[in-house]
N, C-alpha and C positions, 0 to 999 in steps of 0.2 A: 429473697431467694436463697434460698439455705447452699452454704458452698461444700460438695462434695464430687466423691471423686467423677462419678459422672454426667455431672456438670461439667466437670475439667474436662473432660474427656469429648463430650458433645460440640462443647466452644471450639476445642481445638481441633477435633474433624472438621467443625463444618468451616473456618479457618482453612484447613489446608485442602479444604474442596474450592473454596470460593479461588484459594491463589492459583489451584489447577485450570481452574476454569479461566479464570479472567489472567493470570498469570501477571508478570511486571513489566504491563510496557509503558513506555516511555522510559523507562530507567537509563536505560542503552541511551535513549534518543538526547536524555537530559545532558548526557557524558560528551557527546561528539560536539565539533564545531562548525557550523556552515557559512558561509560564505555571505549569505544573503540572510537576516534575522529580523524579524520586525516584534512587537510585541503582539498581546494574542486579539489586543482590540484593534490593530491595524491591520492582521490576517483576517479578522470578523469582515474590516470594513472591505477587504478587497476582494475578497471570494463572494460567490454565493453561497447560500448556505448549504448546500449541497457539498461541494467542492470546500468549503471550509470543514466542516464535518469529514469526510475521507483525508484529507493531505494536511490536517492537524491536531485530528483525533481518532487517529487511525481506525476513521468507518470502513464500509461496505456500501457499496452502493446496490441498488437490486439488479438481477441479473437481467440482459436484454435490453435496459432503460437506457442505453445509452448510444447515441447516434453515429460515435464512432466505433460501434462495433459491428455496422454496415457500412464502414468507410472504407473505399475501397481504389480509390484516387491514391498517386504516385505525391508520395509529402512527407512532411517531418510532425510526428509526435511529439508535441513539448511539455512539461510540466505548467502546469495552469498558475501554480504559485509562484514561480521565478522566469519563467521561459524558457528556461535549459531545454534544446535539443534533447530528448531519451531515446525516441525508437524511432526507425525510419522504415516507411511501409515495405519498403522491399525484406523484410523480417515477419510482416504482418500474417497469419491466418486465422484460418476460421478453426474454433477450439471446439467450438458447439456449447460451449460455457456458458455464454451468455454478458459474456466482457470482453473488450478487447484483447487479444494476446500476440504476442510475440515471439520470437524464438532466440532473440538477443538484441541487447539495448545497443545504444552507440556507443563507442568509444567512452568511455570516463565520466559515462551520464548519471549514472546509477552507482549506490551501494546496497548492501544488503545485511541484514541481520536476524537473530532468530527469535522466532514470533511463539510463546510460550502459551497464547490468549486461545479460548475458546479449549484448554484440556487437551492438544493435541499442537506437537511440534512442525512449526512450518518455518519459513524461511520470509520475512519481508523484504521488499523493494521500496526501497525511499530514494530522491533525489540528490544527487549528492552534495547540490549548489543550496538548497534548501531544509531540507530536509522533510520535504512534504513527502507523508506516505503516498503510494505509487500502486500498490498492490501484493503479489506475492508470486514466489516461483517454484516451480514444479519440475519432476524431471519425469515429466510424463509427454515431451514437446517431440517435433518434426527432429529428423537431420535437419542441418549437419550439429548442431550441438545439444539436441535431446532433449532441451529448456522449455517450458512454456510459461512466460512470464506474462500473466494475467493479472491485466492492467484497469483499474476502474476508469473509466471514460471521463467520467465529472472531473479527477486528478489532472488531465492532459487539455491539451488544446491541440487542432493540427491545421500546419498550414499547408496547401496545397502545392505542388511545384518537384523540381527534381528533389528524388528522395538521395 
């Protein structure tokens, strides 16, 4: 393939389409330190693949597929990968999203960082014990804090009881 200039010029568009699009994640995630670490065959072994896929390779899960997002029992929302406490249903409503969502995590459950993926800036939600992705947050939520932190289902586990 003969090199000129728009060759150069094609390469490198389509280069800095591919980084708009899919943008650098994990980069951020490689940098931080968590608490809880396993390798990536011991997160294989311990998730489903489901839940390994969203809280390790920061998926999506489809909207609606997820049983806690008709859960509607007084409990605590915990990360599937660690069991960190994140959301407690008295925060919980209905987005009409198709995920569970929230309008603020617990106390010191959660961090967040900015999610460059898919061509359009958003804000992720990871755990902060773990560092399993969580989902992403919006400031399109309820009072009192304006938040809606929509949450993949498969990422969480929830136990029932006082929230």
């Amino acid at each position: 393939m003969p090199h000129n200039r728009r060759t150069f010029l094609t390469l490198a568009g389509s280069g800095a389409a591919a980084f708009a699009l899919f943008g650098c994640r994990g980069a951020t995630a490689a940098q931080e330190k968590f608490e809880v670490t396993m390798s990536d065959a011991q997160w294989k072994a311990k998730l489903s693949p489901a839940a390994y896929q969203v809280l390790r390779h920061e998926d999506t899960e489809r909207p609606f597929s997820s049983p806690l997002n008709d859960e509607h029992r007084a409990g605590i929302f915990s990360c599937a990968g660690c069991a960190l406490p994140a959301f407690s249903s008295k925060t919980k409503f209905d987005s009409g999203t198709g995920w569970p969502s929230f309008w603020q995590p617990l106390p010191n459950a959660v961090r967040s960082r900015e999610d460059g993926s898919l061509g359009m800036s958003r804000t992720e939600v990871h755990c902060r014990r773990c560092g399993g992705h969580l989902g992403h947050v919006f400031d399109d939520g309820p009072k009192p804090t304006g938040k809606r932190y929509c949450m993949n289902g498969v990422a969480m586990t929830f136990r029932p009881g006082t929230a």
